[in-house]
DRENLO-258953 format. One line per 4 residues: for each residue x, y negated, z negated of N, C-alpha, C. Coordinates in steps of 0.001 Angstrom, whole numbers. Last residue first. Layout:
<pts>
X Y Z X Y Z X Y Z; ...
</pts>
This chain:
<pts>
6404 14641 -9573 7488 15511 -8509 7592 16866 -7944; 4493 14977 -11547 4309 14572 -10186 5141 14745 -9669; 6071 16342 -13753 4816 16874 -13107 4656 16365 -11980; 7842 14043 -14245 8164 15338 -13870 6964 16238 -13225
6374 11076 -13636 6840 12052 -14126 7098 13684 -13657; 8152 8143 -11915 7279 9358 -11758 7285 9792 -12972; 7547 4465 -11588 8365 5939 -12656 7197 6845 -12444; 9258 3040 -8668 8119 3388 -9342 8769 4588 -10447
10876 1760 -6865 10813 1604 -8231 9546 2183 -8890; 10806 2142 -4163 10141 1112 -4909 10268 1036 -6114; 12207 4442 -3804 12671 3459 -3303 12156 2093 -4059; 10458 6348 -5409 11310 6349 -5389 12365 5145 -5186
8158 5955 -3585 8047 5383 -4791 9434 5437 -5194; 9138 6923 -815 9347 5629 -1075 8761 5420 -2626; 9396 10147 -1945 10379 8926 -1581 10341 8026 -1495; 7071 10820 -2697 7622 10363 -3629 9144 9947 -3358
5580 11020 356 4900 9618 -833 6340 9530 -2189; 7104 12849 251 7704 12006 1756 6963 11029 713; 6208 14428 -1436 7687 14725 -1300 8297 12993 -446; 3007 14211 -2799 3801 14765 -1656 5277 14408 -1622
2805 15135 -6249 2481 14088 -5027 3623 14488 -3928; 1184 17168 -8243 2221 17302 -7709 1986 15949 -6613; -1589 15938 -10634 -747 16746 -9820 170 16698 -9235; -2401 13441 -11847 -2111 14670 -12929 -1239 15901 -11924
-2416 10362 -11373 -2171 11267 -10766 -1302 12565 -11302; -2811 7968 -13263 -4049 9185 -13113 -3982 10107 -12183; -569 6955 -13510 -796 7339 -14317 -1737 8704 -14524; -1048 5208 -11678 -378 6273 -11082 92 7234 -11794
-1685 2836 -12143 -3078 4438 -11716 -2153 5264 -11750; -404 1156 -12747 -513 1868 -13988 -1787 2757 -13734; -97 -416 -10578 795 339 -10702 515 1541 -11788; -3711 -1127 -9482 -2073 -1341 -9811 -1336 -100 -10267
-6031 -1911 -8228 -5194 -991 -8201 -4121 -1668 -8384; -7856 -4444 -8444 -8092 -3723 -9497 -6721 -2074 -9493; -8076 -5433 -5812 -7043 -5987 -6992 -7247 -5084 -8382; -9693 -4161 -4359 -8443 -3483 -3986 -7786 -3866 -5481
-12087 -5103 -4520 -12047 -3811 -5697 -10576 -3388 -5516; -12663 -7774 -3192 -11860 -7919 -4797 -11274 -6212 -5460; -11532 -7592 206 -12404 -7174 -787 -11671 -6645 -2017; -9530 -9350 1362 -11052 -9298 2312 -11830 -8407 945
-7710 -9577 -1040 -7698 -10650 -72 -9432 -10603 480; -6567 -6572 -991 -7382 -7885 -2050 -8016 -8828 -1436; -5602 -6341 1885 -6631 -5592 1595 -7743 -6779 503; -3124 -7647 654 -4048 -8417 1630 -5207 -7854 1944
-2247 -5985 -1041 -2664 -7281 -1420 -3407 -7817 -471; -2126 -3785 218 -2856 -3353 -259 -3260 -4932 -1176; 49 -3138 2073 -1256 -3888 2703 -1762 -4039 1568; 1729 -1864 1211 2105 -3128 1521 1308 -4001 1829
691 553 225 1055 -828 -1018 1591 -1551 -463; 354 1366 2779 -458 1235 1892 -575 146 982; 2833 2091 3695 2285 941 4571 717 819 3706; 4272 4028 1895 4647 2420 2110 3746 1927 2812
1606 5756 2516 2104 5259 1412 2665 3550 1240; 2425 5976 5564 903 6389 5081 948 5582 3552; 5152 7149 5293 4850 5693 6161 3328 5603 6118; 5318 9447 4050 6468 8453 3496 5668 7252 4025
3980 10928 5523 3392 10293 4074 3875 9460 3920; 5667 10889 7849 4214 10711 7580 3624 10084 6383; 7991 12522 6801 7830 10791 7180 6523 10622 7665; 6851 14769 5887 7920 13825 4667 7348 12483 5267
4079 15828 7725 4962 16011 7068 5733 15173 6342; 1340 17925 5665 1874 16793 6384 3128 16580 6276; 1051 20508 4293 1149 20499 5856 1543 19347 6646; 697 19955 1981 1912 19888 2045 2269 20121 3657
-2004 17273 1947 -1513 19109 1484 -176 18923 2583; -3536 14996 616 -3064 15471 1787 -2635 17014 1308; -5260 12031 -972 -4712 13603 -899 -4376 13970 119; -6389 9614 -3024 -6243 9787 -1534 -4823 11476 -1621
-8531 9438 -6031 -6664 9458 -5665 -7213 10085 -4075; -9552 8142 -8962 -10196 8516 -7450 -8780 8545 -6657; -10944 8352 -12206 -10131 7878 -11365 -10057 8499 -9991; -13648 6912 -13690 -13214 8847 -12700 -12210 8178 -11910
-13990 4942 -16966 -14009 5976 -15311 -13005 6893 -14969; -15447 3366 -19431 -14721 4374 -18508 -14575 4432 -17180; -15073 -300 -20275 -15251 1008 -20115 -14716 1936 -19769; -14755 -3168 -21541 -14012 -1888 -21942 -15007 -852 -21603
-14277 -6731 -20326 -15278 -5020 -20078 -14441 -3639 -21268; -13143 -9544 -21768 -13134 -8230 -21212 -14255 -7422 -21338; -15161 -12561 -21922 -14407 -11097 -22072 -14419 -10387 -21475; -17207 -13938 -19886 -16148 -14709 -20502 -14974 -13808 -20909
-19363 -13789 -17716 -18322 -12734 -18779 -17405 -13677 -18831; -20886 -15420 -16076 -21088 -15317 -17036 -19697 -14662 -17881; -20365 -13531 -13055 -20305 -14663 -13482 -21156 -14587 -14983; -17066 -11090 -13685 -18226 -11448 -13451 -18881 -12465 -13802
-14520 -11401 -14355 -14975 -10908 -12636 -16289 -10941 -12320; -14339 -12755 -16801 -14369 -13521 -15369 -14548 -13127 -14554; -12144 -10284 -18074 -13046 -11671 -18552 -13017 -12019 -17394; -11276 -7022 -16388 -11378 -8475 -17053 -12295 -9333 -17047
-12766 -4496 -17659 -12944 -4904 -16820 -12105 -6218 -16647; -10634 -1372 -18153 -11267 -2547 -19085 -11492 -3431 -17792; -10818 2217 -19063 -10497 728 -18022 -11100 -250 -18689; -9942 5627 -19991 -10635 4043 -20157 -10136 3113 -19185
-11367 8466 -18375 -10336 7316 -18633 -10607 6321 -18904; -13336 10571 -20856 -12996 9601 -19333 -11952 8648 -19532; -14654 11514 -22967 -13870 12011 -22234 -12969 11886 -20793; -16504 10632 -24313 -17013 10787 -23192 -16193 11547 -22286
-15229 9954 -26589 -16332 11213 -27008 -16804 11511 -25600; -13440 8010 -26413 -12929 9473 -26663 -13783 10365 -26649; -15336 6099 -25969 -14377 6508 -24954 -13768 7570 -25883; -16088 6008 -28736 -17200 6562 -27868 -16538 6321 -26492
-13763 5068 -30066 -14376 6355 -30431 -15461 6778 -29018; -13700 2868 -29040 -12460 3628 -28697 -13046 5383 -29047; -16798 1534 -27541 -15838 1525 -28596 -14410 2388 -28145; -17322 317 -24311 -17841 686 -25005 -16653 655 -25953
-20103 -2968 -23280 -18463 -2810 -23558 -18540 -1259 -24602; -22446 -3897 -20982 -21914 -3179 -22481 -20835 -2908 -22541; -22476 -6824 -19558 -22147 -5476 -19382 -21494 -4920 -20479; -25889 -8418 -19523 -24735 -8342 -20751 -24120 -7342 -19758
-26616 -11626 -17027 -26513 -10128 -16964 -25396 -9697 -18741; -28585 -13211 -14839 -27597 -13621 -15867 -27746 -11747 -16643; -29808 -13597 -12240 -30426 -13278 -13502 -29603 -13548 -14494; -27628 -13877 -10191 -29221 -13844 -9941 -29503 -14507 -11128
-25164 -12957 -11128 -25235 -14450 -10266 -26807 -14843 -10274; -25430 -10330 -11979 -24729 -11710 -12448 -25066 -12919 -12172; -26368 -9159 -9398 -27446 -9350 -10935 -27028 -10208 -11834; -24002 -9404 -7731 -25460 -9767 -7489 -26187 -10121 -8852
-22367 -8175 -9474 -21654 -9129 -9070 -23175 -10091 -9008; -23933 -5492 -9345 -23348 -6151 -10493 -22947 -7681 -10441; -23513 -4637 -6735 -24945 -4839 -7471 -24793 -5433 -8944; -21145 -4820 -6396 -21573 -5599 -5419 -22764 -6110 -6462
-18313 -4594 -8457 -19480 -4018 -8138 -20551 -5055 -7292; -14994 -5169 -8574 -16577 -6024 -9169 -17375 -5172 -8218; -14688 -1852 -9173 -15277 -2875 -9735 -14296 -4106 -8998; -16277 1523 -7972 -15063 359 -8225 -15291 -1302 -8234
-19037 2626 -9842 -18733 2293 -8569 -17186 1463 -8609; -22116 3407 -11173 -20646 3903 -11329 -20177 3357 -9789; -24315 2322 -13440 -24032 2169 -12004 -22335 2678 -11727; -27964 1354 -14924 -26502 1744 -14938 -25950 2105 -13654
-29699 -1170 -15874 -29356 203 -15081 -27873 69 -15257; -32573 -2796 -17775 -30972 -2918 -17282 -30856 -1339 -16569; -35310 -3213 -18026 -33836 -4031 -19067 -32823 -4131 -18370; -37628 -3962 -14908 -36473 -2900 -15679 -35617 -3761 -16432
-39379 -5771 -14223 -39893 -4166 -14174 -38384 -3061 -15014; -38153 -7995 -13622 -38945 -7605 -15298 -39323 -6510 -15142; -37759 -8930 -11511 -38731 -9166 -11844 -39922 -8473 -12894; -34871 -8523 -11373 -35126 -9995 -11694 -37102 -10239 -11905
-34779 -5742 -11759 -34267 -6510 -13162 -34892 -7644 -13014; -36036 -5389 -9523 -36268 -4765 -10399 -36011 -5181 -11403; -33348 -6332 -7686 -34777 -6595 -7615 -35510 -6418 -8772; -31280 -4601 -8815 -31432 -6201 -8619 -32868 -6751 -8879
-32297 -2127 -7788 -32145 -2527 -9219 -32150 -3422 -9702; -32531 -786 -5715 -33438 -1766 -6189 -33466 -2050 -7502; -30970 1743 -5467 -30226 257 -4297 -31595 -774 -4673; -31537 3212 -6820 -30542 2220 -7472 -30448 1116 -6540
-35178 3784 -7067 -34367 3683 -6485 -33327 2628 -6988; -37067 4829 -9947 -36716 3173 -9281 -35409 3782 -8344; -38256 4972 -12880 -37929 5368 -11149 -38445 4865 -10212; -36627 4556 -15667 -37337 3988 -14766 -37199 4881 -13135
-37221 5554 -18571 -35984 6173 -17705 -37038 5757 -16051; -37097 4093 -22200 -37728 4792 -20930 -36877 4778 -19526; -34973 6067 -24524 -35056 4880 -23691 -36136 5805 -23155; -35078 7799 -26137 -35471 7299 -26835 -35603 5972 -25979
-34125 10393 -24893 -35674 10631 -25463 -36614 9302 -26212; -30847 9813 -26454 -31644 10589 -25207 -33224 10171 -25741; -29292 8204 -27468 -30545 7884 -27285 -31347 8570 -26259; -26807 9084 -29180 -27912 9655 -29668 -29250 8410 -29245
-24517 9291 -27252 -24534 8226 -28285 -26121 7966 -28966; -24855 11260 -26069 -23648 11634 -26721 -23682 10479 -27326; -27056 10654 -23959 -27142 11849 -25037 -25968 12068 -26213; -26322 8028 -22648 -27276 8193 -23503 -27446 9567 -24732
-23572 9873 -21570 -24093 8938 -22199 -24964 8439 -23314; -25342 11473 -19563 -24493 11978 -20010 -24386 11184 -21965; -26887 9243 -18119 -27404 10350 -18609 -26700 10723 -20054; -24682 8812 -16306 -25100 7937 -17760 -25999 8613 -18716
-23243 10696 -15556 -22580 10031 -16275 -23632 9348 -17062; -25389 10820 -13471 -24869 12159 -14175 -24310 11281 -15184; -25627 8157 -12516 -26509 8936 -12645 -26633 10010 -13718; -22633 8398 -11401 -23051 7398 -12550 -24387 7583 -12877
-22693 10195 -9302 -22272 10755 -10084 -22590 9502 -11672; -26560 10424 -8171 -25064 10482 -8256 -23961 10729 -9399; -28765 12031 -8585 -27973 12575 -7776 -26891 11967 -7675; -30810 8795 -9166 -30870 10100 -8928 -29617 10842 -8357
-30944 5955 -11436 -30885 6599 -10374 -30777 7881 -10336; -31570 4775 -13939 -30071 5193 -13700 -29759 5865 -12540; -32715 2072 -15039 -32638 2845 -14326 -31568 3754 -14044; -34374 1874 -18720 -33070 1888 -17999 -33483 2526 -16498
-36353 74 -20989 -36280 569 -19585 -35433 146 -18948; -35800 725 -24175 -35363 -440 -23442 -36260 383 -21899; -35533 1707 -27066 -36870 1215 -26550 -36962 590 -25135; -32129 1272 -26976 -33001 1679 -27813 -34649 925 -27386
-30176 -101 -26829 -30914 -423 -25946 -32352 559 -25841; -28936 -848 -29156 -29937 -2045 -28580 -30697 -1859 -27571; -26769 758 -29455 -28132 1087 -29937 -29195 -89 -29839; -25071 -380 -27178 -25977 602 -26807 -26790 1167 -27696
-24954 -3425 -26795 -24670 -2330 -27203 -25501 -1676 -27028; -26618 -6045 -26315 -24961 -6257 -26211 -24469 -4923 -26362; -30129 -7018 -25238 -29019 -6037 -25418 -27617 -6377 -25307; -31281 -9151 -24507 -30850 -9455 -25553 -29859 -8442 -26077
-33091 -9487 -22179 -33519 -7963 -23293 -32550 -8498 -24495; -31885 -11597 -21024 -33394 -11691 -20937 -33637 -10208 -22736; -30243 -10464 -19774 -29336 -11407 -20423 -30903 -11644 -21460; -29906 -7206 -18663 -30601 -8090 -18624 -30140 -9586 -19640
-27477 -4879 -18761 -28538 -5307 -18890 -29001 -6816 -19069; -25450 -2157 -17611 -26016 -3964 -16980 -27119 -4203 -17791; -23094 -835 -17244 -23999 -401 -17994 -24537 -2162 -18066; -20938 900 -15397 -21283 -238 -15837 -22490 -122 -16445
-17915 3003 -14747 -19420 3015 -15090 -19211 1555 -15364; -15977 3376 -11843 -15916 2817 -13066 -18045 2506 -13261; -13877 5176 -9954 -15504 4841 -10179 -15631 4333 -11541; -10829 2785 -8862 -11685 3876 -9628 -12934 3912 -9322
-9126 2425 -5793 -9966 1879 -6659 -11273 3127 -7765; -6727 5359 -5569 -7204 4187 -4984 -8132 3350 -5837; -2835 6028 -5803 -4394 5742 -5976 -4924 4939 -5385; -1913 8653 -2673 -1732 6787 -3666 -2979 7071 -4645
-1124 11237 -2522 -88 9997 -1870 -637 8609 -2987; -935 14450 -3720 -1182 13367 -3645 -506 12315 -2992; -1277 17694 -2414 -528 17168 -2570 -1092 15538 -2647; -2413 21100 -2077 -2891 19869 -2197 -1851 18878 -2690
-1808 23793 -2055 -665 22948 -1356 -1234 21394 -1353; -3383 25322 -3876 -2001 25029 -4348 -1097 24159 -3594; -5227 25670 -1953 -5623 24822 -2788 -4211 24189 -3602; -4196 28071 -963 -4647 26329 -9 -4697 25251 -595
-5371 30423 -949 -3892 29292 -1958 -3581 28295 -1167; -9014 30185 -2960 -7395 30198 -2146 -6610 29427 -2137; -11548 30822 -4609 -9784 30846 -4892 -9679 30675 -3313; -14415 30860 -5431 -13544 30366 -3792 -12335 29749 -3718
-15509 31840 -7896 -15144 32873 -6704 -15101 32096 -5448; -15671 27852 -8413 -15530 29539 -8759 -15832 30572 -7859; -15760 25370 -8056 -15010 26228 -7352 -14675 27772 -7528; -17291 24619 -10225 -18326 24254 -8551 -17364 25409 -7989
-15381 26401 -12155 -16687 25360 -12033 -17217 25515 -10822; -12374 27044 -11133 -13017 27208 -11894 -14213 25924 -11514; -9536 28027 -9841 -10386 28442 -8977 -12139 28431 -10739; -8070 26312 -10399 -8064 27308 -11039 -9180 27877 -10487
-7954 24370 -7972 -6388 25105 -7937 -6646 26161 -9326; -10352 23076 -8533 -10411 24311 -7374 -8717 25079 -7271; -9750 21974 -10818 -10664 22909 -10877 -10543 23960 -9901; -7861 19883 -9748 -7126 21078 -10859 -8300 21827 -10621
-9008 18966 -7993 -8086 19252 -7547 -7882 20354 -8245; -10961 17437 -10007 -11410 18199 -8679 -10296 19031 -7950; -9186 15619 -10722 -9761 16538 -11766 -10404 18025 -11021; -8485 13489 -9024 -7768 14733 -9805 -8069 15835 -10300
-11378 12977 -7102 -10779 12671 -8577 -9923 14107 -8994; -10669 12198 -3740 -11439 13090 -4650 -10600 12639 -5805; -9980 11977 26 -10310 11318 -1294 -11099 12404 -2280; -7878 13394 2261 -8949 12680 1637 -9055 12610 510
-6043 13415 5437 -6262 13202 4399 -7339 12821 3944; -4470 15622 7773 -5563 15356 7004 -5476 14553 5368; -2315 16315 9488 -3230 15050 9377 -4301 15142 8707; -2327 19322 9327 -925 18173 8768 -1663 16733 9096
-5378 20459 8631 -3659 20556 8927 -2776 19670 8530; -7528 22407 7205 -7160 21224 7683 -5835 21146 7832; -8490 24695 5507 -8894 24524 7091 -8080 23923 7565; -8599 23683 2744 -8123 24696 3225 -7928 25336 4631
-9791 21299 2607 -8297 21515 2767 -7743 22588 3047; -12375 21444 2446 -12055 21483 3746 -10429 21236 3535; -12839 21301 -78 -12722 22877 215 -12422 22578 2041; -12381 18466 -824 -11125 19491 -1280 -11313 21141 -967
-14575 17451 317 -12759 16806 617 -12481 17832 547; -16704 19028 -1215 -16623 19259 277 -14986 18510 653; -16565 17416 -3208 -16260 18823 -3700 -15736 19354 -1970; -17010 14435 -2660 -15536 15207 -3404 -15737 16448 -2816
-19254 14313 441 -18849 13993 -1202 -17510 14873 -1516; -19894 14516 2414 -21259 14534 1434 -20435 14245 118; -18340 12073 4689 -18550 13031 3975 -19758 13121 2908; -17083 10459 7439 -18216 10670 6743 -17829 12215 5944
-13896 9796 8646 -15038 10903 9156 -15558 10729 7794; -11830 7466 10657 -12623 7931 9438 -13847 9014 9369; -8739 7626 11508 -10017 8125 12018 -11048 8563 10593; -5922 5739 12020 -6789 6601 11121 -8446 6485 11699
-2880 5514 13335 -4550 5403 13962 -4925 6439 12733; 340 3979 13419 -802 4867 12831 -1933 4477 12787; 1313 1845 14852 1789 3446 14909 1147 3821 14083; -142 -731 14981 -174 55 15920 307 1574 15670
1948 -1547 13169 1803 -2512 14325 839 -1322 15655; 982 -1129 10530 2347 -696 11632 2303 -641 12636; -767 -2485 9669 611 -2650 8836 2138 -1973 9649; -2522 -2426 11518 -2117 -3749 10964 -637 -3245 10577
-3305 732 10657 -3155 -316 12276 -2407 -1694 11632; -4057 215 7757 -2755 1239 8758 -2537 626 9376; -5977 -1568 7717 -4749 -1625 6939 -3570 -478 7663; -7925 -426 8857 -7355 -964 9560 -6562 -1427 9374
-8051 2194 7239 -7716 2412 8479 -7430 1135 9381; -8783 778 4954 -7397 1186 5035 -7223 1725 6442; -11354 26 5721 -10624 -974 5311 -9122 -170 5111; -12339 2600 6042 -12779 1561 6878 -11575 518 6738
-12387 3348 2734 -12020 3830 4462 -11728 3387 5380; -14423 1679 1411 -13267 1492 1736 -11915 2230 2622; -16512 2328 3283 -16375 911 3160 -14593 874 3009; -16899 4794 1860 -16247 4769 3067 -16210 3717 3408
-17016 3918 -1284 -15794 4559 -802 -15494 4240 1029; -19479 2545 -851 -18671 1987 -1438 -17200 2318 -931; -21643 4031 1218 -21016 3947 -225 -19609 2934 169; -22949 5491 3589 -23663 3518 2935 -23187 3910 1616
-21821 7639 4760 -21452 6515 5069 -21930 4982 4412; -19796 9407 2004 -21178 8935 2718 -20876 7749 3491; -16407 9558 1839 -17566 9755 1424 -18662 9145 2203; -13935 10747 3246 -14168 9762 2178 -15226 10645 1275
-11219 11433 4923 -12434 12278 4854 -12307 11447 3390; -9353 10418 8066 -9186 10070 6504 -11333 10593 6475; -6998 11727 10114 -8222 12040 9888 -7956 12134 8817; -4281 10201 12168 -4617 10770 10893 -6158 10642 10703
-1455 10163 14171 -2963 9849 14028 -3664 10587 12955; 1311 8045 15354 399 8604 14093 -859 8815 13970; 3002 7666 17790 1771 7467 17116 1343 7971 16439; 5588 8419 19283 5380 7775 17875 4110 7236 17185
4536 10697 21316 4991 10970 19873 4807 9658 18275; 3573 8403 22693 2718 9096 22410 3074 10023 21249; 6075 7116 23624 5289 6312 22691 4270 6890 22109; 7377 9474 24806 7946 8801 23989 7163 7931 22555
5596 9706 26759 5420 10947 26108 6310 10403 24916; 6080 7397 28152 4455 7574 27975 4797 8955 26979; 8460 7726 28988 8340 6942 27969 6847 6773 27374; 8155 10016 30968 9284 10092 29457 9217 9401 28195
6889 9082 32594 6209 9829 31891 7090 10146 30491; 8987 6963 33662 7126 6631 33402 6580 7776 32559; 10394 9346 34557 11339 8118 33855 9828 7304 32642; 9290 10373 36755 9808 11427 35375 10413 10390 34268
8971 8182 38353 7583 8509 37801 8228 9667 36647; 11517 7454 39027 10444 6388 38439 9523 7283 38004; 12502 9686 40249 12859 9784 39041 11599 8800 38331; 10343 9928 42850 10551 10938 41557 11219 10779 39817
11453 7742 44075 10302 7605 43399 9993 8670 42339; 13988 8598 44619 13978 7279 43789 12590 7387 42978; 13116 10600 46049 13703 10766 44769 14337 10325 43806; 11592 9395 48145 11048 10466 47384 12092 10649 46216
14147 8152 49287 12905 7108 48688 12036 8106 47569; 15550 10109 50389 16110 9223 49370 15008 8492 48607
</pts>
């Protein structure tokens, strides 16, 4: 009798250990590098999960070299996987075109979106000292723009499509010394792609006193990027708005996850996502009108609770 009192207790102990072990959520979130910006913010939604559901979803952050690598490990990856990359990256490897050429598969067709997250937004900093407000001011100037990233590429970019290639000097200078560098006159200004208020921006504000170039409507149409505008005040000094570009940046999964997963990955996102604000300013910069910059299909279980929330899809994202 005692043996099968104690039998049930322990099939009774394992029922509910296999009970609570279903309702845990565990999800592998794939960012970026570990000393960026992005896996910082990784970091900060994995404990925004935990928090927001008391425990039923564990995100596991794993380091990455970057976008292109998110979206070719989707093809591998299962029903817990999610990561970060700009839309745009999505459509290339779903035409199997650019970085993604001859590495079609239809893996790529099951990529599916859940939220936005904080953009890469260019900044273009100069010195309060150089007197620069625009960019044919900066003409004769010494810019840094760093090596290998993507605001690097972008500014570059930039300079050539608003005719000063050849005509700034092009400092080398590591970006993570730019601060430095500005406050002791070795450089006008650098440039810097990152979700805004920008640490190194925020810094060179407060240091030195800082212009951030604002650009026109024409020269946001010639760059080809989404516009954003910074507001008056995020930085010290700026009294006005910012008007620049950026690479909008969206969190991804593939259709392997399933409805109530996303569904509770999502809602427990935009529920945290003020108090996220709260420990770091770049969350307040996501609002409702990213969802704008989600050009692909979004997962089924994410477009039920928008659904619920009031959000307006369009037909494409459904």
């Amino acid at each position: 009798m005692k043996k099968a009192i104690l039998s049930l207790a322990l099939a009774t102990t394992l029922a509910l250990g296999a009970g609570y072990a279903s309702a845990e959520t565990r999800i592998t979130y794939k960012s970026a590098k570990s000393t960026s910006s992005y896996y910082q913010m990784a970091v900060q939604i994995a404990e925004a999960m935990k928090a927001g559901s008391d425990g039923d979803i564990i995100v596991t952050v794993e380091e990455s070299q970057g976008s292109v690598q998110n979206v070719m490990e989707a093809r591998a990856r299962g029903g817990d996987y999610v990561f970060t990359t700009p839309p745009v990256l999505v459509r290339l490897a779903q035409g199997g075109k650019a970085m993604f050429e001859g590495k079609s598969d239809p893996k790529f067709d099951e990529i599916r979106a859940l939220f936005p997250i904080p953009s890469l937004t260019m900044h273009f900093v100069m010195s309060e000292e150089s007197g620069v407000t625009d960019f044919a001011g900066m003409e004769g100037k010494t810019i840094l723009l760093g090596k290998g990233s993507f605001g690097a590429r972008e500014g570059e970019k930039y300079l050539k499509l608003f005719g000063l290639d050849g005509k700034v000097d092009l400092a080398e200078v590591e970006l993570s010394n730019a601060v430095a560098a500005l406050k002791n006159g070795q450089i006008d200004g650098f440039v810097t792609a990152g979700s805004f208020p920008a640490p190194n921006v925020i810094e060179a504000a407060a240091s030195t006193g800082v212009n951030v170039i604002s650009l026109s409507d024409d020269q946001i149409a010639e760059t080809k990027r989404t516009k954003l505008v910074i507001p008056g005040g995020t930085y010290a000094g700026q009294t006005e708005d910012i008007v620049t570009t950026s690479l909008p940046v969206v969190a991804f999964t593939t259709s392997a996850m399933s409805d109530d997963t996303a569904y509770e990955l999502t809602k427990t996102y935009w529920e945290q996502k003020e108090a996220m604000g709260g420990a770091a300013p770049w969350w307040n910069g996501v609002e409702t009108g990213l969802m704008s910059n989600i050009t692909g299909k979004i997962h089924p279980g994410a477009v039920r609770y928008y659904e619920e929330a009031g959000f307006e899809l369009t037909p494409e994202q459904q």
